[in-house]
N, C-alpha and C positions, 0 to 999 in steps of 0.2 A: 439523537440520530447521528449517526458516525455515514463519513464519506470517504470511499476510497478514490485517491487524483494520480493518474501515473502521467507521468511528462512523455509528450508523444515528441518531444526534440531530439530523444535520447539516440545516441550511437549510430547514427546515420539510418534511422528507420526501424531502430530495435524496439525503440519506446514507443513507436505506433503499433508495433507488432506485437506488444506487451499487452499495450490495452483489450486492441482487438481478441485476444489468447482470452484475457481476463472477463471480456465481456461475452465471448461466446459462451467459454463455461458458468457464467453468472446464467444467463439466458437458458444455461442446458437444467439448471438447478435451482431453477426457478425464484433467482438471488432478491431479498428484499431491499437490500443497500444500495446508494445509488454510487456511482461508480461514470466518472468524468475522465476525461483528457485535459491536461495544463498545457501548452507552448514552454517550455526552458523552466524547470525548477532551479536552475540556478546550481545543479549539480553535477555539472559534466563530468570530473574528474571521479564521483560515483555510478556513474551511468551504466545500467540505465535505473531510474529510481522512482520510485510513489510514495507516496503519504496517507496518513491517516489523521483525518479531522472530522470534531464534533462541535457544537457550541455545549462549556461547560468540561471538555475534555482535555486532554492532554493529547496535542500532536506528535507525530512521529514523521522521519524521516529517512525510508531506507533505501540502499543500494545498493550499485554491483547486483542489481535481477539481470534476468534473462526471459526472453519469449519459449520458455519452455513448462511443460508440465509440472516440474517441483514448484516454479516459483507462481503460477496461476495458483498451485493448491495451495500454499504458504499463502501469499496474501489475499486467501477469500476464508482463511484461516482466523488469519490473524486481524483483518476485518471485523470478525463475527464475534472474536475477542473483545475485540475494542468497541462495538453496539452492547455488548451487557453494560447493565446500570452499574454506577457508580461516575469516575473521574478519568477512566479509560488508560488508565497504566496496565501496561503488558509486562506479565512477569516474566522476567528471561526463561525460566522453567517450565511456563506455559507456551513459549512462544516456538513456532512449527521451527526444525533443524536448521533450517535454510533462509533463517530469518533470525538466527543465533550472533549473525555474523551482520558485519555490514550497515550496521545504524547510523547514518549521519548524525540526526538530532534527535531528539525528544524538546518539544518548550511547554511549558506549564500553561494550563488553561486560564483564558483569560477572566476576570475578576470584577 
């Protein structure tokens, strides 16, 4: 199971405004992933930003989103990516335009 976590500290209220973006349209699209709020990812300087975590998978971390409609569809996108079976590596060429850019991390799943 993959989980999407967007930092609600982000940009002076951008990252609460992200989440909320992201959960309405999960809610409108009847999302099966669960999809959290973090306090401070520890990313300011990419702000505003979310991760993707599973147990077994390879995390990600990206940024520079925004509370707008490319970036809610890119990361319910690229979510849905990273819930297919395997080790949850997103291939640049699979990954929605708007999520091409802006990857802080990736770390290896843990073992």
């Amino acid at each position: 199971m993959s989980a999407l976590v967007i930092c609600t500290t982000c940009a002076d209220g951008r990252g609460q405004a992200l989440l909320e973006a992201v959960e309405n349209e999960a809610l409108a699209r009847d999302w099966p992933l669960p999809i959290r709020g973090q306090a401070c990812m520890a990313a300011c300087k990419q702000s505003c930003t979310a991760a993707l975590q599973g147990a077994g998978k390879h995390s990600y971390l990206f940024g520079q989103l925004a509370p707008d409609a490319a970036c809610v569809d890119a990361l319910l996108a690229v979510a849905a990516q990273h819930a297919e079976p395997g080790e949850g590596l997103l291939a640049w060429e699979r990954r929605p335009e708007r999520l091409k850019s802006g990857l802080v991390a990736r770390l290896p799943p843990l073992r």
